[in-house]
C-alpha positions as CSV (number, residue, x, y, z in Angstrom):
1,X,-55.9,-252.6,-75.0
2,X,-55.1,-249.2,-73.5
3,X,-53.7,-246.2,-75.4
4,X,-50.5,-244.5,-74.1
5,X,-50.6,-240.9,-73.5
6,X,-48.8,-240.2,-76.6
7,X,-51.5,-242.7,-78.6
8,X,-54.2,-240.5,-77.0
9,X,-52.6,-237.0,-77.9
10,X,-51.9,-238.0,-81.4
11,X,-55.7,-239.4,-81.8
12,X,-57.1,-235.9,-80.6
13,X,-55.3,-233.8,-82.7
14,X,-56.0,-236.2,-85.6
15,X,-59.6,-235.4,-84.9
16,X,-58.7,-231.8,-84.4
17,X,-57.5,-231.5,-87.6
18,X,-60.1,-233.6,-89.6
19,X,-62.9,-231.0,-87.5
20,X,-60.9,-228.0,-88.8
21,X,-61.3,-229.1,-91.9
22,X,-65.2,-230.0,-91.9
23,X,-65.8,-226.5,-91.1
24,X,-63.0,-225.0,-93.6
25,X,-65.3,-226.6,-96.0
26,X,-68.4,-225.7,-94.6
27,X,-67.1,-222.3,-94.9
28,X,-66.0,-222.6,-98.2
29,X,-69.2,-224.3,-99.5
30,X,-71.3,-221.2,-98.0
31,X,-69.0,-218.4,-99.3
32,X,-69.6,-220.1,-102.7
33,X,-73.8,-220.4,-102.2
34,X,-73.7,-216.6,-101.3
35,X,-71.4,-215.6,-104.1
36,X,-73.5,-217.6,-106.5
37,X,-76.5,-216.1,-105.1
38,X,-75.2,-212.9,-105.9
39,X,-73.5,-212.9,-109.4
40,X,-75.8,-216.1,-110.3
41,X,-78.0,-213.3,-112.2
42,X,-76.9,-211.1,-114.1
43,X,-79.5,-211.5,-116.8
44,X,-78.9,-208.4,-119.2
45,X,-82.2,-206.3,-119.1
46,X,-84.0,-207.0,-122.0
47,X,-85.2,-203.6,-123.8
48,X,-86.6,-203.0,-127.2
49,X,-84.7,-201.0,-129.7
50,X,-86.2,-199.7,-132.9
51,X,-84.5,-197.5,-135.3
52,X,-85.3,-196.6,-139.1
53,X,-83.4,-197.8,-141.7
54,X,-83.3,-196.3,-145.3
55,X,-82.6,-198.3,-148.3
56,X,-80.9,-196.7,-151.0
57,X,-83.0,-197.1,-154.5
């Protein structure tokens, strides 16, 4: 069974556009893993605080 030029062009850009978007993803995936790198901690920095308190009576 042989594929007709046509058959052939429509198969390649089918692939084309299933490789465009592996790497879209693969983009997005490691945009996401950077930006979650980044703002994954933002721990507040823990400090003591001490202040004195009078009591009336």
């Amino acid at each position: 069974m042989r594929l007709s030029d046509t058959e052939r062009a429509r198969k390649g850009r089918r692939m084309l556009r299933i490789l465009k978007l592996l790497v879209f993803l693969l983009v997005i995936g490691f945009v996401a893993l950077v930006g979650y790198a980044y703002l994954g901690n933002l721990a507040p920095e823990k400090t003591d605080v001490s202040e004195e308190v009078t009591l009336d009576g």
